[in-house]
C-alpha positions as CSV (number, residue, x, y, z in Angstrom):
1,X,-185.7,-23.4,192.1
2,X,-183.8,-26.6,191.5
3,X,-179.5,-25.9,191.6
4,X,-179.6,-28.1,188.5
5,X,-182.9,-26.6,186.9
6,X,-181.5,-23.2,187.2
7,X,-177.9,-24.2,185.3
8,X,-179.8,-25.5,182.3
9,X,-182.6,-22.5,182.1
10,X,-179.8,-19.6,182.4
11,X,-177.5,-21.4,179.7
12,X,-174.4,-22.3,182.0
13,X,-175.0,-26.1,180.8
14,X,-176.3,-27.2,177.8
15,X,-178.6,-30.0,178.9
16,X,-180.4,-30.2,182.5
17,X,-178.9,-34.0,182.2
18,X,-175.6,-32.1,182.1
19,X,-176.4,-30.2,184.8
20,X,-177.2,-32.8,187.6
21,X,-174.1,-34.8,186.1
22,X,-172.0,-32.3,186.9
23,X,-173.9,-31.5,190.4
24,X,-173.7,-35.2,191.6
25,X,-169.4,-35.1,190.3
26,X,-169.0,-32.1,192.7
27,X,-168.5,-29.6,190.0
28,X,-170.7,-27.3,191.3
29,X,-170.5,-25.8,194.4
30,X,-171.9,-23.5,197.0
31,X,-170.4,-21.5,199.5
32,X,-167.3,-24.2,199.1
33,X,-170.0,-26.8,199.5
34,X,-170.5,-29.7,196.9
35,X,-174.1,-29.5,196.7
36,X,-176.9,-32.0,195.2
37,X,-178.8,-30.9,192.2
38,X,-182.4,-31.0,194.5
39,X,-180.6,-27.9,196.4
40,X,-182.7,-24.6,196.0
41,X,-180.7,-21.8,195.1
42,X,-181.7,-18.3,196.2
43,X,-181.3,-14.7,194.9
44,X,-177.9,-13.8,195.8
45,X,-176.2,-17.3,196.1
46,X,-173.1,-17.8,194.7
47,X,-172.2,-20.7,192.9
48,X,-169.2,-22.0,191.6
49,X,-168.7,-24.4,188.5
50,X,-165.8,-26.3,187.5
51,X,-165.9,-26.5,183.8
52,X,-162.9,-28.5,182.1
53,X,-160.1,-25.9,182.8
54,X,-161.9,-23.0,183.7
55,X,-163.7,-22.2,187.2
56,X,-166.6,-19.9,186.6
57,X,-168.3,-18.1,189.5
58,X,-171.8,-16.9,188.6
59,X,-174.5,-15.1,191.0
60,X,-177.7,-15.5,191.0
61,X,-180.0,-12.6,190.2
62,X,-183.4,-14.2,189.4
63,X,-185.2,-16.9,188.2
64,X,-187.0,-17.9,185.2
65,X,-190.0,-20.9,184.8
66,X,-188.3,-22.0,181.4
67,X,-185.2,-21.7,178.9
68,X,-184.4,-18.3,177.3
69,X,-182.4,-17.4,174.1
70,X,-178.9,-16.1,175.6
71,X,-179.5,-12.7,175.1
72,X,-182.4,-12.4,177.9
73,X,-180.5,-14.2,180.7
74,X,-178.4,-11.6,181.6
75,X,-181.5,-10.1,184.1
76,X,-180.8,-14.2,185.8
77,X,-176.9,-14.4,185.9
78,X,-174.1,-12.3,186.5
79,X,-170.9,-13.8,185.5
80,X,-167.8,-12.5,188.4
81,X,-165.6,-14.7,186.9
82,X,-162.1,-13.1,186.4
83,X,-161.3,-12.2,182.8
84,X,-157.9,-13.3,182.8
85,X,-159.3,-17.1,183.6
86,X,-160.9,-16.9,180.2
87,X,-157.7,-15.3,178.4
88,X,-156.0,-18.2,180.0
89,X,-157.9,-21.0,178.7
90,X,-157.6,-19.8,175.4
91,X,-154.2,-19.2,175.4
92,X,-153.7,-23.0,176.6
93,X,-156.5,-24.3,174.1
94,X,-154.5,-22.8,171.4
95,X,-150.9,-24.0,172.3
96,X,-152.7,-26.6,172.3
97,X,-153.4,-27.3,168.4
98,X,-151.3,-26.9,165.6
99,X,-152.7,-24.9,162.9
100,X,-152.3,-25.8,159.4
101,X,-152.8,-24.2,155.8
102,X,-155.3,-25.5,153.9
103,X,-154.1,-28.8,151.2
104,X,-150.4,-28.9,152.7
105,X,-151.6,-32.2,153.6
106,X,-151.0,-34.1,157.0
107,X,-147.3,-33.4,159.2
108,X,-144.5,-35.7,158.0
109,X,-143.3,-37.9,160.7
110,X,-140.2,-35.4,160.7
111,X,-142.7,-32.4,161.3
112,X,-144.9,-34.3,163.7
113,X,-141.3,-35.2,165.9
114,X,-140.7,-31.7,166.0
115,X,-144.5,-30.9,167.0
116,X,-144.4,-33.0,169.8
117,X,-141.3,-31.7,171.1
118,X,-142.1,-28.4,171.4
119,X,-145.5,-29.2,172.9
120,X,-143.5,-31.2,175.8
121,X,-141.1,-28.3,175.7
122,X,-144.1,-25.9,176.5
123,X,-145.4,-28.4,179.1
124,X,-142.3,-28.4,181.5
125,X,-141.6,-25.1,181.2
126,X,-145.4,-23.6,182.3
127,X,-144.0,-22.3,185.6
């Protein structure tokens, strides 16, 4: 089966348009090889997927002729990414927003100031 083909049926992207996107930008990978989204995959291949800021390594286990709901694709993909990857990119998507009570309205230019500077504050000090 297709590289690309096989992304879209087990869910890993949402479109198979997405899929060979990401295949002909070098997201996706085999063996440390960029590979084309013709490239057959094979039980027991190891692909890896740059997605935004997270790296997910997924094994193929099987194939399937067409898309399944999420719940049966667990007998076609095994995740082995790390957990602490995805703790991680939640973590960083969350320092990321600023969360707000409902009808306080928008940040005064005062609040926003201060917003910013701790954002750049938590930027330079990530090490």
């Amino acid at each position: 089966m297709r590289v690309d083909k096989w992304l879209w049926t087990t869910r890993v992207y949402k479109t198979r348009s997405q899929a060979t996107e990401a295949c002909k930008t070098n997201k996706v990978k085999i063996a440390d090889v960029a590979v084309k989204a013709s490239r057959e995959v094979k039980v027991g291949d190891i692909i890896y997927i740059n997605q935004g800021i997270i790296q997910k390594i997924v094994k193929v286990l099987g194939f399937t002729p067409n898309r399944l709901s999420a719940k049966l694709i667990v007998d076609f993909i095994q995740d082995l990414t790390p957990e602490s990857v995805y703790t991680e990119a939640r973590a960083l998507m969350k320092a990321r927003f600023e969360i707000r009570d409902r009808g306080i309205g928008r940040p005064t230019k005062r609040e926003r100031r201060n917003l910013d500077n701790m954002k750049e504050f938590l930027d330079n000090n990530d090490d």
